[in-house]
N, C-alpha and C positions, 0 to 999 in steps of 0.2 A: 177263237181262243177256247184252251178245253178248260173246263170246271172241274175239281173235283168232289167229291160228294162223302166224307169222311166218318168212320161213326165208330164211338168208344160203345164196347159196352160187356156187360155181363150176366149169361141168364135172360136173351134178349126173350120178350115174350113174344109170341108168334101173333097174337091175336091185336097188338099196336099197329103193325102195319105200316109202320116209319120208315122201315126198311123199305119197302117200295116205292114210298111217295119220293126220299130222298134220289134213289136208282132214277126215278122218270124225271128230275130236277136237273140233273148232272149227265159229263160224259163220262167220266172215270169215276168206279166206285173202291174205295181199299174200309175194308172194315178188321176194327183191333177185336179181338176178343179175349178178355182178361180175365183169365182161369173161372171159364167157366165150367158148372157139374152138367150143363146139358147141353148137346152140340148147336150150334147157330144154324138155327132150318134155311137158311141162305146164301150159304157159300156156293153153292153152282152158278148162284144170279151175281158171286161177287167178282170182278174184274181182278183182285185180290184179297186174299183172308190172314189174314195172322194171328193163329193162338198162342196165348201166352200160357203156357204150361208149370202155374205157382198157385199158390193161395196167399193172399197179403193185402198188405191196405192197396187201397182203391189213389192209385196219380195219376192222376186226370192228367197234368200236363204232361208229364214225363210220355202217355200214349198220344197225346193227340201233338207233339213234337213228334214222335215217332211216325205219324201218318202224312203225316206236313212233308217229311222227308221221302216218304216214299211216292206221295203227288211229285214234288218237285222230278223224279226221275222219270215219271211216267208225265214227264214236259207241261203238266198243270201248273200254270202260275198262280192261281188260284182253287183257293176251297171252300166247300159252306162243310164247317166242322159241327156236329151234334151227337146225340145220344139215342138211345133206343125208345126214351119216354118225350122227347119232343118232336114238336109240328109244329111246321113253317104256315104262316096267316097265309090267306090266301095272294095276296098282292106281291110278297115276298117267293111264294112260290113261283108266281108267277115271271117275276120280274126276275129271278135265275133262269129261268126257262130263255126268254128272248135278250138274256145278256148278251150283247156282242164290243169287242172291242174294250176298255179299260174300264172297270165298275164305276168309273167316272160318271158314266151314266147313270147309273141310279141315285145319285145325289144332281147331277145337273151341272157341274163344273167343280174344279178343283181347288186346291188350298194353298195359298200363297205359291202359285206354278207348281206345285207339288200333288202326283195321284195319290190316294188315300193307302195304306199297308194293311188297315182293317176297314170295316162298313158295319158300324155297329149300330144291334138294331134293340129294341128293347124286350125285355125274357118276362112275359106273363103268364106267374106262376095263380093255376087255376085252383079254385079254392071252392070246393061243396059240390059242384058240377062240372060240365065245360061251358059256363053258360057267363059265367063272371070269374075274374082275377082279384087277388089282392093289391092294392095301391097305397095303402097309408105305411109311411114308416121308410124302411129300404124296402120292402117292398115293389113300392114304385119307383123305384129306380134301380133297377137292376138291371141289363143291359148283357148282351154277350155279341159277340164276333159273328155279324151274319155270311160275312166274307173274309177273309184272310190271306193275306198274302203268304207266299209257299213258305217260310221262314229262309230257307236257304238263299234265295234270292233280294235278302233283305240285307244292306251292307252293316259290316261291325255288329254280325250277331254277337250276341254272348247268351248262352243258355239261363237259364234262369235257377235259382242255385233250391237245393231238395226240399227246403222248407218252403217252398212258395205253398201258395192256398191254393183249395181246388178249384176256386171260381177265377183262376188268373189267365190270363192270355195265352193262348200256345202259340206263340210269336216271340220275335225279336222283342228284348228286352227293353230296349230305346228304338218305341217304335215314332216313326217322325210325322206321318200324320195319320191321324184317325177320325174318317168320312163318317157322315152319318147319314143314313138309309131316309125314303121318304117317308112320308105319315102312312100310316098302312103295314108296313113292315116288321112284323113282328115273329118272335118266337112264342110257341106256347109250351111249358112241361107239366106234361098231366102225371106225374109218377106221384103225386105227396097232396092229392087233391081230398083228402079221409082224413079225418084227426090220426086216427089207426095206420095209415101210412105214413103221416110224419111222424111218430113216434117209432114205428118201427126203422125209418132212417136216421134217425137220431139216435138209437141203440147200437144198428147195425155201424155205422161206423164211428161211435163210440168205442166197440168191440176191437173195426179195424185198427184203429190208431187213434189208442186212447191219450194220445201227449200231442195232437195233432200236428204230426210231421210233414203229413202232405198235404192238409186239409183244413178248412175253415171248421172254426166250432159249429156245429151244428143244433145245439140246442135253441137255438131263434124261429124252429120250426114249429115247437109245440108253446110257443108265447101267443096267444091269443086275443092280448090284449089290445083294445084300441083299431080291430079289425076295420076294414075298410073298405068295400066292393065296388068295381065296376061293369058293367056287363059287357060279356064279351059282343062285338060285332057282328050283327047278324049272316052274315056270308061266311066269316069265318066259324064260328056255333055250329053254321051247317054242316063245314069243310070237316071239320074234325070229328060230328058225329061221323059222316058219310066215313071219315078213315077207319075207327076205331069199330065202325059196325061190317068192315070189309069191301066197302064198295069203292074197288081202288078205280077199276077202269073211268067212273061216274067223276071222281074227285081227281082225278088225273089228264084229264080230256088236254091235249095240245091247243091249246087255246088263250088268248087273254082276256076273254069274254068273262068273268065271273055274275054276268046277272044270273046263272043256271042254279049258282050257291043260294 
């Protein structure tokens, strides 16, 4: 079964290095690139590229529906959809790697006879370092799509209508069942880990779409109150320095060994 390996972004920063860990994860890779001012250093690595040639607010779902469809043609039933500031835990990388056969496997059996349309895993947004996440509040519970099924291949789609929020499914609308990943599986996004950088994404798209049309309010990121830490897991703390410091081949080893982390 092929994977595909899907990624919104714009302005992607070269020195994240997301972009390759997702390419060694997958077999097909399509990346959106929404008007960006600086070319994406990895279109030659990408199996597909598409720039979007605008300046505007930031719809997250409207592009990552747009890449859902273009997996489905390049016969991926499946996708891990992400961003240019997130990385996969160790476990979760790993366990795309030696996916075979229906993502049923990563949960261990199915849901009332029915295979899962998403495998959500949970989204821990890093806070002060890469060394601990935030937990209290929504917070800890935030969760995104670690797998997804292609949307096209999902019956009685219906799109999802222009005000949906950013943080919403790029999926079928009436999705019929939703698997959940095992303990280990997690996302991490380090883009808003600075007071200074959640403020400047709370301006920034502020700017974009100040009546939030496409997008959830974003001022819940410079709320501080009632903070709450977890530390991130030691293999994974490792995984993500080893990304972000460039050590792809080290953090990429074909293997499902992680004692090396």
């Amino acid at each position: 079964m092929k994977i595909a390996g899907l990624m919104v972004t714009r302005n992607y920063n070269p020195s994240f290095m997301t972009f390759q860990v997702l390419r060694r994860m997958v077999d097909f890779t399509a990346v959106l690139d929404d008007g960006s001012t600086q070319p994406f250093p990895f279109q030659a690595e990408c199996d597909e590229y598409i720039f979007l040639k605008r300046s505007g607010a930031w719809h997250d779902t409207g592009n990552r529906l747009m890449l859902l469809m273009r997996a489905y043609l390049h016969e991926c039933p499946w996708a891990v959809v992400t961003g240019g500031d997130i990385l996969p835990s160790v476990k979760f990388y790993h366990g795309v790697k030696s996916l075979s056969g229906v993502p049923s496997a990563l949960y261990g059996g199915v849901y009332d006879g029915l295979h899962p349309d998403i495998v959500m895993v949970p989204l821990r947004e890093l806070w002060g370092d890469i060394y601990h996440y935030r937990v209290d509040g929504l917070w800890g519970d935030k969760v995104v799509a670690g797998l997804t099924r292609c949307w096209t291949q999902t019956e009685a789609v219906r799109l999802p209508c222009p005000a949906v929020c950013l943080h919403g499914y790029a999926s079928a609308v009436d999705t019929p069942v939703r698997g959940c990943a095992p303990d280990g599986f997690a996302a991490y996004h380090f883009g808003s880990i600075t007071a200074e950088q959640r403020k400047a994404r709370v301006q920034k798209y502020a700017e974009e779409d100040p009546r939030n049309l496409h997008q959830a309010d974003y001022t819940y990121l410079v709320d501080e109150r009632g903070v709450k830490l977890a530390e991130t897991p030691p293999e994974d703390a490792a995984f993500l320095k080893r990304v972000l410091c460039g050590d792809i081949p080290a953090v990429c080893a074909d293997t499902s060994n992680t004692d090396d982390y």
